[in-house]
Biopython code that builds the backbone (N, CA, C, O; Angstrom):
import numpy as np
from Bio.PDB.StructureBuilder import StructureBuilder

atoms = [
    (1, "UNK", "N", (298.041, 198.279, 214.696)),
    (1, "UNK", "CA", (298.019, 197.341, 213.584)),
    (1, "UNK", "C", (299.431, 197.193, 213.018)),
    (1, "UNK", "O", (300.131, 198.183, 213.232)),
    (2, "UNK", "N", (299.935, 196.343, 212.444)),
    (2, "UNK", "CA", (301.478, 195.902, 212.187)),
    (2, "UNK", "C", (301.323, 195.832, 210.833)),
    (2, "UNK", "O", (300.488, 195.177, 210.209)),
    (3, "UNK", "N", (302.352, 196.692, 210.337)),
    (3, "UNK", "CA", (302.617, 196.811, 208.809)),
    (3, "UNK", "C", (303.050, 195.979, 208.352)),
    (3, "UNK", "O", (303.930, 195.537, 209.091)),
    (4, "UNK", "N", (302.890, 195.075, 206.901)),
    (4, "UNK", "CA", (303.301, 194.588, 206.239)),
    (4, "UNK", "C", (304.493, 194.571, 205.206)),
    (4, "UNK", "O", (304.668, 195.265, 204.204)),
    (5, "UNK", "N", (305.243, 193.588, 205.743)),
    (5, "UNK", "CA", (306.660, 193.681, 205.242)),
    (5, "UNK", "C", (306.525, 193.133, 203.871)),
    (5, "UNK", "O", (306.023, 192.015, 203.756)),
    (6, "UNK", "N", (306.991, 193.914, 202.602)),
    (6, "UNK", "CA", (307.254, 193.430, 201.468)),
    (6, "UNK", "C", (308.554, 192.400, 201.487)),
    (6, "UNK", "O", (309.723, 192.686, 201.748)),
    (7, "UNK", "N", (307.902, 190.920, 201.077)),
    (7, "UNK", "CA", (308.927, 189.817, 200.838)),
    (7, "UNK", "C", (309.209, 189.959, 199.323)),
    (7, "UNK", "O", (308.401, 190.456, 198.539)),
    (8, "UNK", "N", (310.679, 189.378, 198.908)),
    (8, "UNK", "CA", (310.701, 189.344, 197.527)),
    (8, "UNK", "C", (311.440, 187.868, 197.143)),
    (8, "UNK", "O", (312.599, 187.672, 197.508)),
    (9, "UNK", "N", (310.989, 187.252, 196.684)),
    (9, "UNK", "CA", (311.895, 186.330, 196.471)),
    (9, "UNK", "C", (313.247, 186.133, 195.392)),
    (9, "UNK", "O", (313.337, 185.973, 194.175)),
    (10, "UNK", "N", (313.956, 186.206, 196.201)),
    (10, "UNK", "CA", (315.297, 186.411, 195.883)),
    (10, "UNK", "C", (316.373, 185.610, 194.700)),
    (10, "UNK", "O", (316.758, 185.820, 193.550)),
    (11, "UNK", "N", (316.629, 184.267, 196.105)),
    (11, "UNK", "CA", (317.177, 183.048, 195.354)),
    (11, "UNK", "C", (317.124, 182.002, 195.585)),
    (11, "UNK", "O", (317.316, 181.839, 196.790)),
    (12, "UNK", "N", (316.898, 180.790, 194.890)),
    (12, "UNK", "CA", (316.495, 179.748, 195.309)),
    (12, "UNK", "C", (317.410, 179.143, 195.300)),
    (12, "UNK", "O", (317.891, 178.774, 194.229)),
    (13, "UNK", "N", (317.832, 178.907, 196.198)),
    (13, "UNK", "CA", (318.883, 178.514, 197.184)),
    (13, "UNK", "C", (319.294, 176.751, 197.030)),
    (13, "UNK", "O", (318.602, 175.855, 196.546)),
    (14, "UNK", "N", (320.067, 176.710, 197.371)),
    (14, "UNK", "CA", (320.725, 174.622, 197.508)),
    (14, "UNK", "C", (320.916, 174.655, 198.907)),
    (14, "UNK", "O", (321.877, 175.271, 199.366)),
    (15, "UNK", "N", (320.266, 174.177, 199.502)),
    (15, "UNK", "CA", (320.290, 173.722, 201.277)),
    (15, "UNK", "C", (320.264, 172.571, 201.009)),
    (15, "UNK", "O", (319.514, 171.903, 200.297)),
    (16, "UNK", "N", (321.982, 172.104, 202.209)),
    (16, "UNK", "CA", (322.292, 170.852, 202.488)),
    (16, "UNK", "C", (320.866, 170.110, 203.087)),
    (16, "UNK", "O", (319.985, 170.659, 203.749)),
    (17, "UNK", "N", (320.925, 168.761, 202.663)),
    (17, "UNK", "CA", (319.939, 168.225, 203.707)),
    (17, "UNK", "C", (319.603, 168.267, 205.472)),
    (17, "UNK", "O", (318.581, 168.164, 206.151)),
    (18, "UNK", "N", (321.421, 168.529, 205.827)),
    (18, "UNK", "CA", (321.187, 168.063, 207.125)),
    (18, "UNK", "C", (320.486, 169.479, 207.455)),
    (18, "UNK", "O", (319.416, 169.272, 208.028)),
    (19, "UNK", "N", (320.744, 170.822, 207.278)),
    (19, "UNK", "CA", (320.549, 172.179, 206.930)),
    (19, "UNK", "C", (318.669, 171.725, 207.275)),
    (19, "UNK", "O", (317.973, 171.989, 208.255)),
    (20, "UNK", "N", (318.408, 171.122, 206.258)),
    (20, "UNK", "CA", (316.908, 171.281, 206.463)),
    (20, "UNK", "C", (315.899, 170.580, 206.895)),
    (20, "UNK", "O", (314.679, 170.652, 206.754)),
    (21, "UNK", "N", (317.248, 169.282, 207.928)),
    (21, "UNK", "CA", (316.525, 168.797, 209.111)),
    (21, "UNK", "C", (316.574, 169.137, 210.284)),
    (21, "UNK", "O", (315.970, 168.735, 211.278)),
    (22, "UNK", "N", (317.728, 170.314, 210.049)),
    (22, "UNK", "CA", (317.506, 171.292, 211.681)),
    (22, "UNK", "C", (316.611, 172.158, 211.504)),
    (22, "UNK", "O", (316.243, 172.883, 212.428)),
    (23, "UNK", "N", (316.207, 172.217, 210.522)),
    (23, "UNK", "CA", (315.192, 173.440, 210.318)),
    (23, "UNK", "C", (313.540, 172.954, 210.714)),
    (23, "UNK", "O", (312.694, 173.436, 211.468)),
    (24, "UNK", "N", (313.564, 171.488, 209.597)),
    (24, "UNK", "CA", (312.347, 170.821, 210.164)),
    (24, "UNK", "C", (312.168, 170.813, 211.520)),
    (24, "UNK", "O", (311.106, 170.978, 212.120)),
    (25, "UNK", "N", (313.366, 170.594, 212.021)),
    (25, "UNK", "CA", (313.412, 170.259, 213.883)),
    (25, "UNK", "C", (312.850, 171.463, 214.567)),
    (25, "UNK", "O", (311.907, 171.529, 215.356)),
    (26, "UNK", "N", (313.686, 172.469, 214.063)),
    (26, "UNK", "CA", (313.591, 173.806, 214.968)),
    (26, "UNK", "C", (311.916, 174.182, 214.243)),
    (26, "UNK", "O", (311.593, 175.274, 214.711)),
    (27, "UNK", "N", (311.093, 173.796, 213.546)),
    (27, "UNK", "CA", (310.034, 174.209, 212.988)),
    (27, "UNK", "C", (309.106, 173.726, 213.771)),
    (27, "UNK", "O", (308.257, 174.541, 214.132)),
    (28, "UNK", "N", (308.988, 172.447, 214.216)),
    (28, "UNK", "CA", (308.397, 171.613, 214.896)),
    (28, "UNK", "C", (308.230, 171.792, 216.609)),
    (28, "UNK", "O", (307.357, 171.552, 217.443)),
    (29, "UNK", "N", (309.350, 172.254, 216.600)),
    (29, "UNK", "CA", (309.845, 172.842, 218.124)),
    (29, "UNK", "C", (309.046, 174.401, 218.548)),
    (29, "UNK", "O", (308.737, 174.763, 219.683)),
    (30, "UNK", "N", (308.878, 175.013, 217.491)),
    (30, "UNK", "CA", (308.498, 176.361, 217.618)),
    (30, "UNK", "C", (307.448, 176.640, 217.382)),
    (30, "UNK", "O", (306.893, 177.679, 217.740)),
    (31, "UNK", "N", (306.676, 175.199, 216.319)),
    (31, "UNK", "CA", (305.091, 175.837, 215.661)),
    (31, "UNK", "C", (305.522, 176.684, 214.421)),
    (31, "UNK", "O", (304.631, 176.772, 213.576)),
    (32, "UNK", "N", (306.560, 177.256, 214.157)),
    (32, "UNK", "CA", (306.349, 178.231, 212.891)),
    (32, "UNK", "C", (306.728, 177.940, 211.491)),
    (32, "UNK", "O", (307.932, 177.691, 211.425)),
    (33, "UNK", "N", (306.177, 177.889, 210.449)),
    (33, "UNK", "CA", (306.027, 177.340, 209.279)),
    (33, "UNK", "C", (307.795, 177.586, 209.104)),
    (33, "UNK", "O", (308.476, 178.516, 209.536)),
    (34, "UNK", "N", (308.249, 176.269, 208.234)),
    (34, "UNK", "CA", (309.526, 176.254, 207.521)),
    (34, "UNK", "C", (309.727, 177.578, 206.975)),
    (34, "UNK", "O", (310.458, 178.401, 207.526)),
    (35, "UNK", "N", (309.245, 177.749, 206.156)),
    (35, "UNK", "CA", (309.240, 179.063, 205.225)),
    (35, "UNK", "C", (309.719, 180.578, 205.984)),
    (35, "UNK", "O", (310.604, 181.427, 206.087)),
    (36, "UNK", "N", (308.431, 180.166, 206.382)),
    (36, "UNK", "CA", (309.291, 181.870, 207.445)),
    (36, "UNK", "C", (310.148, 181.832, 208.287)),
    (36, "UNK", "O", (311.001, 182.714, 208.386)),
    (37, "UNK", "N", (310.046, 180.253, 209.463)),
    (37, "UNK", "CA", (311.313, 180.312, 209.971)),
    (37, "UNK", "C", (312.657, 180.314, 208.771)),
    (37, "UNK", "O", (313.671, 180.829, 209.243)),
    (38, "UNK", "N", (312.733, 180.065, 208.036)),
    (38, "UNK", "CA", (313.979, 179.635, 207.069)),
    (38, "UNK", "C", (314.064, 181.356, 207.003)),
    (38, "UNK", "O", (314.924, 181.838, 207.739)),
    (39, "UNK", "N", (313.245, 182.329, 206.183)),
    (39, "UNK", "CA", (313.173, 183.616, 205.919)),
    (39, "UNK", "C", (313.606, 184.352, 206.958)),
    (39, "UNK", "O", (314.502, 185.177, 206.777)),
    (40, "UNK", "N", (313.099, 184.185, 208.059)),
    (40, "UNK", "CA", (313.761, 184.808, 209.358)),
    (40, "UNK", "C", (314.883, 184.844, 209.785)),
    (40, "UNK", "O", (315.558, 185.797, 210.175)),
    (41, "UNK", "N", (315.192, 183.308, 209.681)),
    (41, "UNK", "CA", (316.892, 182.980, 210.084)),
    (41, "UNK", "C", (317.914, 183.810, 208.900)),
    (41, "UNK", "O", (318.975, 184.386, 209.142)),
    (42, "UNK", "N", (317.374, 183.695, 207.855)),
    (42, "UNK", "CA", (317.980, 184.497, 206.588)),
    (42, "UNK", "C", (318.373, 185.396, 206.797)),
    (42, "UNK", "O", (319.582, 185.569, 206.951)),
    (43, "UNK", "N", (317.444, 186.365, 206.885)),
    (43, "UNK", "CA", (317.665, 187.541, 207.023)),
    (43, "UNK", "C", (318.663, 188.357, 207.977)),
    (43, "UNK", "O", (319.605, 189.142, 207.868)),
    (44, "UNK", "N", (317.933, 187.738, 208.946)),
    (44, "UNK", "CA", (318.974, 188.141, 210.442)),
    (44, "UNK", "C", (320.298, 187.342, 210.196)),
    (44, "UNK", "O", (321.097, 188.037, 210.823)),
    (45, "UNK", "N", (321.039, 186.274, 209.647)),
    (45, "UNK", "CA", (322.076, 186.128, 209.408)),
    (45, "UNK", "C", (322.490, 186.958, 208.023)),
    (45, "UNK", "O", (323.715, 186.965, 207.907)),
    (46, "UNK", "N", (322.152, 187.309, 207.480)),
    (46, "UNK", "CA", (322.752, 188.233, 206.562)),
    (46, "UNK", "C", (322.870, 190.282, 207.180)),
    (46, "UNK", "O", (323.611, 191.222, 206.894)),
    (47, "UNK", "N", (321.859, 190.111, 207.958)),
    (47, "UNK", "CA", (321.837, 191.698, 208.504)),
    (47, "UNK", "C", (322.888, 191.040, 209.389)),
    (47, "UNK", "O", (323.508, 192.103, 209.370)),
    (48, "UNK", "N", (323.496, 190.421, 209.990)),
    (48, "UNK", "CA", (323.962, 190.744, 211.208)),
    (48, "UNK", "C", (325.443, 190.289, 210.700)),
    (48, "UNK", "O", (326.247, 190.316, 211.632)),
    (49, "UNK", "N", (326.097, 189.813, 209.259)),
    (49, "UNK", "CA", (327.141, 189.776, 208.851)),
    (49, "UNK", "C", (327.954, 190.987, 208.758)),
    (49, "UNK", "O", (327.578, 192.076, 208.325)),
    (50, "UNK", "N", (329.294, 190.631, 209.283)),
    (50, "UNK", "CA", (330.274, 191.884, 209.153)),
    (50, "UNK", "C", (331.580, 191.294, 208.562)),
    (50, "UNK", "O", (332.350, 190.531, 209.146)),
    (51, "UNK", "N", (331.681, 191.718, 207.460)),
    (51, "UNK", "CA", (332.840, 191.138, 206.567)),
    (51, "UNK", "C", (334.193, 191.624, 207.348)),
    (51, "UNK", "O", (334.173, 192.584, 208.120)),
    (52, "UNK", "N", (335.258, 190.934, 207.095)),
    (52, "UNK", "CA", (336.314, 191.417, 207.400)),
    (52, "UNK", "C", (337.379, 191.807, 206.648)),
    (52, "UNK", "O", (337.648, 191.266, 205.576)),
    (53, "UNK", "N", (338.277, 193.085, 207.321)),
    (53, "UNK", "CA", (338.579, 193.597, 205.998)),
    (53, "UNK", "C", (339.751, 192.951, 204.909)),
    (53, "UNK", "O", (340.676, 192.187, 205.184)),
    (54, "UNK", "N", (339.471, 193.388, 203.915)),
    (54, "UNK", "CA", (340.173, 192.664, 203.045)),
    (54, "UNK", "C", (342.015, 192.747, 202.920)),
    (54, "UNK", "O", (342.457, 193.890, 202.808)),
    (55, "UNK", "N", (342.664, 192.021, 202.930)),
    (55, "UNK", "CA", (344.071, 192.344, 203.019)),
    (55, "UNK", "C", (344.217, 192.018, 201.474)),
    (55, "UNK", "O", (343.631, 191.296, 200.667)),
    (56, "UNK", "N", (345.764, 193.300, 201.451)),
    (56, "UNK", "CA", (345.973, 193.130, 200.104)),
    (56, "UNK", "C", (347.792, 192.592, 199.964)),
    (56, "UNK", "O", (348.713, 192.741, 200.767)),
    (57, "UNK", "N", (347.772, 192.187, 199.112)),
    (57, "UNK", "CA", (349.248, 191.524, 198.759)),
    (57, "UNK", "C", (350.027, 192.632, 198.448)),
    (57, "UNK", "O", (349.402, 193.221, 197.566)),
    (58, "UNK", "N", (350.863, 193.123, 198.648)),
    (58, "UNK", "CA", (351.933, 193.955, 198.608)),
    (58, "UNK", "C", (352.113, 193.892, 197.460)),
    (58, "UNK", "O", (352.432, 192.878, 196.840)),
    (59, "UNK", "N", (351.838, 195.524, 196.802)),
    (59, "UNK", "CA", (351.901, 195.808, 195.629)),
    (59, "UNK", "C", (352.203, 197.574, 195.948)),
    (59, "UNK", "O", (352.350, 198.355, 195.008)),
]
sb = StructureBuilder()
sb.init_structure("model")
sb.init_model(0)
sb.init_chain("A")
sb.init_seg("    ")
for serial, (resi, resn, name, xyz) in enumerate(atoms, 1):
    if name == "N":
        sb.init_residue(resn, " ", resi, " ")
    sb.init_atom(name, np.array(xyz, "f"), 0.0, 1.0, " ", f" {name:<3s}", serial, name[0])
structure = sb.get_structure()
């Protein structure tokens, strides 16, 4: 049986339009509701960000 992931809603976000006609697209393409595809893509682009390091001005 597959455990249930606690969602929280976070932030409500400003997505460009064109943003959420690739999404409609890719939703349509896949069968899977906007919502979670949007939540999915989220996530995994934020887990999979790696900042780079910060340079500092000579001081």
């Amino acid at each position: 049986m597959k455990e249930k992931t606690v969602v929280k809603q976070l932030y409500r976000l400003n997505i460009e339009p064109r943003v959420i006609d690739q999404l409609t697209k890719l939703a349509a393409r896949t069968g899977e509701p906007k919502t979670r595809l949007a939540t999915r893509l989220f996530t995994e682009a934020v887990m999979e960000f790696k900042p780079t390091k910060a340079v500092r001005i000579g001081r």
